[in-house]
N, C-alpha and C positions, 0 to 999 in steps of 0.2 A: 504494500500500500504506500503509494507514494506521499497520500494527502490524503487526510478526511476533516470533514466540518460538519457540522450541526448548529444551527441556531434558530429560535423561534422568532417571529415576529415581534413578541414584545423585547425580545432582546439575549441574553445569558442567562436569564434564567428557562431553563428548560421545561419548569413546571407547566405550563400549558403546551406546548412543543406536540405536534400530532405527525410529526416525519420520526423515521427511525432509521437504522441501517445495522447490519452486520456484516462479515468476513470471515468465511473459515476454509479450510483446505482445500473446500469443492467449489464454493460458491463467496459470491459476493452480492449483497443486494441492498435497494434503498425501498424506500417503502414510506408513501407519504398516507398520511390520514387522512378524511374528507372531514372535512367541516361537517358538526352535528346539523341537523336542519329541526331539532325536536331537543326538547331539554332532559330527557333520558340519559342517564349516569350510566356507568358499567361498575360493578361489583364492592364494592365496600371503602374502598380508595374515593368514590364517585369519580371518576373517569370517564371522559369523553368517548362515543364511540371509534371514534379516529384515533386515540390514545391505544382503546384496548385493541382494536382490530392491528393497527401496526406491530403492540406487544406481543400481538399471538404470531403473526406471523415471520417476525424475527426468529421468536424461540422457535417457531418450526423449523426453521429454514437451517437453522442448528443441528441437525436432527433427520433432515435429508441424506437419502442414503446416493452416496457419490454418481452411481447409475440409473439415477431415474430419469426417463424420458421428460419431455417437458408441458405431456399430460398427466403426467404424474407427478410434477412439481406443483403442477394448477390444482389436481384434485386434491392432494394431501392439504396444502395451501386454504382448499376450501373448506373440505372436511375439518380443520383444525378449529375454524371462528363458527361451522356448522354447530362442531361439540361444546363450544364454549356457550352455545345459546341452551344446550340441553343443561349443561350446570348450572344455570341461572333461569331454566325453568320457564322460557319465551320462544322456543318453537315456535307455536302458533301464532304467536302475535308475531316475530319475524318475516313468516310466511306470507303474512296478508298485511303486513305496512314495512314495505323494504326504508320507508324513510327514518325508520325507527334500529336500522341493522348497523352493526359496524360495519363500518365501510373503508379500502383503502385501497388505493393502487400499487402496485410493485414494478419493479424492474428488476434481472436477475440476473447475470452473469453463470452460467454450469459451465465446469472446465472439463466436466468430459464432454458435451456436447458442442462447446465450442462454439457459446452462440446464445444471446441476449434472448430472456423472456420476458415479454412484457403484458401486462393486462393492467389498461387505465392509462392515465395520463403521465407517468413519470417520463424523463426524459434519458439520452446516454450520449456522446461523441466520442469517437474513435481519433486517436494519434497516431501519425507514423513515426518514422526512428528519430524525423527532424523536427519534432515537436508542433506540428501543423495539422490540426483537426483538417480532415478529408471525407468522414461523414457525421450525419449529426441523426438521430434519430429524435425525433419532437412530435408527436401525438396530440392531435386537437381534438375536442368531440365536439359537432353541429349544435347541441343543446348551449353551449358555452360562449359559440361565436354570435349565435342568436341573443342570446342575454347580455354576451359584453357590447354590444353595437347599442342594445336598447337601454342599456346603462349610461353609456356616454354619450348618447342622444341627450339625454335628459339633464343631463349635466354641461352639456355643452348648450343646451337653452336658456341652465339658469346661467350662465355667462352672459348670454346677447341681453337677456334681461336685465344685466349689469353688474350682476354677482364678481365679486373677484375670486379666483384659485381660493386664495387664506381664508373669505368667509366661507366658503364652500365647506373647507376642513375643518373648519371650527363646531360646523355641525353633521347632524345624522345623514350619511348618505342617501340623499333623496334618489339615486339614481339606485342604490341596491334595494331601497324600500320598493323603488317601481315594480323590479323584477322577483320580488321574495315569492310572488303567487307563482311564477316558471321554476325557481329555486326550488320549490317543494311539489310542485306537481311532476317536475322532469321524473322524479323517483320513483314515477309510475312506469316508465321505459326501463329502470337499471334490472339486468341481467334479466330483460322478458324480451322473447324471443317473440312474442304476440303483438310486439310493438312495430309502430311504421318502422322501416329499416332506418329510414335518415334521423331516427331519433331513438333509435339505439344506443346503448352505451353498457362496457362490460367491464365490473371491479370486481376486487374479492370482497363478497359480503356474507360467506355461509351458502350462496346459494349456487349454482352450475354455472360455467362459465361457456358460451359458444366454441368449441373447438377452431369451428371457422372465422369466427367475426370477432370475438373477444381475445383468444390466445394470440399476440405477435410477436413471431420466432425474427429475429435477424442474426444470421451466421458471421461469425468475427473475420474478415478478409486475412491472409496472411502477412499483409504490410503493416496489419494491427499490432502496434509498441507500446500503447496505454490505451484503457478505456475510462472513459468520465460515467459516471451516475448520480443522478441529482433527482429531485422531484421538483415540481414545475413552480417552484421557489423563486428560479430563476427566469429571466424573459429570456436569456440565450446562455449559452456554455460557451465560453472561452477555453483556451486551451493550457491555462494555468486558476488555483482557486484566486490568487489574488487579482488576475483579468476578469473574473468570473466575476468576484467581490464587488471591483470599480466598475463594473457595466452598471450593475445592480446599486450601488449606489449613486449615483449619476442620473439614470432613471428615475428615482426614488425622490433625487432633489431637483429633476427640471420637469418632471412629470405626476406627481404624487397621488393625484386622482387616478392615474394611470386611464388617459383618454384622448390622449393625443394619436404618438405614434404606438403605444401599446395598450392595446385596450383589453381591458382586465373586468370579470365582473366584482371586486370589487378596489377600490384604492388601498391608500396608507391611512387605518384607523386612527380613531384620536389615543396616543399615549404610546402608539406602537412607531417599529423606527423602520416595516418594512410591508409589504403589501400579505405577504405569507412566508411560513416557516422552511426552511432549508436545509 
């Protein structure tokens, strides 16, 4: 491991922090949490679904036996946050309110397989020996670019209305209140298969994941000399963490609402120093 980082949005302390990551012999992987959409705690800690779903899947992934295919990294993966809903005795309500499930995406590195799995929105780049990203792996989902566009519609109105940026921040995101009704109904599309296809979307939440639509395999070329893994913390990956670090904050301080040239559904909260955790 050349480099790793972790920081949450409100800053060093990692207490609310819903990304995670691990490293062991086989495997390498990041694993970010989805924002709760419902006030539902997970087990006696009261933790965030994003918190406990990352936790389970780290420690799985620990755990993973060096040869599993990488339908077998997705089932195990699944089955692990399946069984953690049977110890906590919400099966059923799982089943029939996925906005109530922990939820997380991952990205995965197997070195016997030689070759990135991903399910959700985490992101990865690849280096060659000269230190030069030559590809980037960045997953968007339709539900998100629909929400970010009519977030910063709405925020880009109250400017013409004469709003400045600073008063903007000072208060409640009118532009994420717009969108909160799509925030919580998109949930009705995660991992159902019954849904229009362009409003599909495939995480690990306990429940099946599309081998076709949801699992995305990319094979590591053999010019590959580093790989990067981050969750979508960042707006892009650099090909160093402290490139990585000054995109993102630069961003952060010419863009904060995040609505210009990166449109985010949501900005830089009030007391926080970044748009989300990393």
């Amino acid at each position: 491991v050349v480099e790793h980082f972790i920081r949450s949005k409100l800053g060093s302390n990692l207490a609310s922090c819903e990304d995670n990551f691990c490293v062991t012999d086989d495997y390498a992987c990041v694993v970010d949490g989805a924002t709760s959409v419902t006030k539902r705690r997970w087990t006696s800690e009261a933790i965030t679904g994003g918190q406990w779903a990352s936790r389970i899947l780290v420690e799985r992934v620990k755990n993973l036996s060096p040869s599993c295919t990488a339908h077998e990294v997705v089932n195990q993966l699944t089955k692990a946050i399946y069984e953690s809903y049977k110890t906590e005795g919400v099966v059923d309500t799982m089943e029939n309110r996925p906005d109530e499930r922990a939820t997380a995406s991952i990205i995965l590195y197997s070195r016997h397989l030689n070759c990135l799995i991903s399910v959700g929105d985490c992101q990865a780049a690849l280096l060659d020996s000269s230190g030069r990203i030559f590809q980037r792996f960045q997953p968007s989902k339709y539900t998100d670019e629909v929400m970010s566009k009519a977030r910063c519609m709405i925020l880009q109105l109250e400017i013409a209305k004469g709003k400045t940026v600073q008063e903007i921040l000072k208060e409640p995101d009118v532009g994420r209140a717009f969108i909160e009704p799509l925030r919580m109904g998109q949930k009705l599309f995660q991992n159902n298969p019954n849904a229009p296809e362009a409003y599909q979307y495939w995480v690990m939440d306990g429940f099946p994941v599309s081998p076709e639509a949801g699992i995305v395999l990319h094979k590591i070329p053999k010019e590959t000399n580093q790989i990067i893994l981050a969750s979508d913390g960042y707006p892009m990956l650099h090909s160093t963490l402290k490139n990585t670090e000054d995109a993102l904050n630069s961003l952060v301080k010419n863009d904060p609402l995040l609505m210009a040239k990166y449109l985010s559904t949501k900005g830089v909260a009030i007391g926080a120093e970044s748009f989300d955790d990393r």
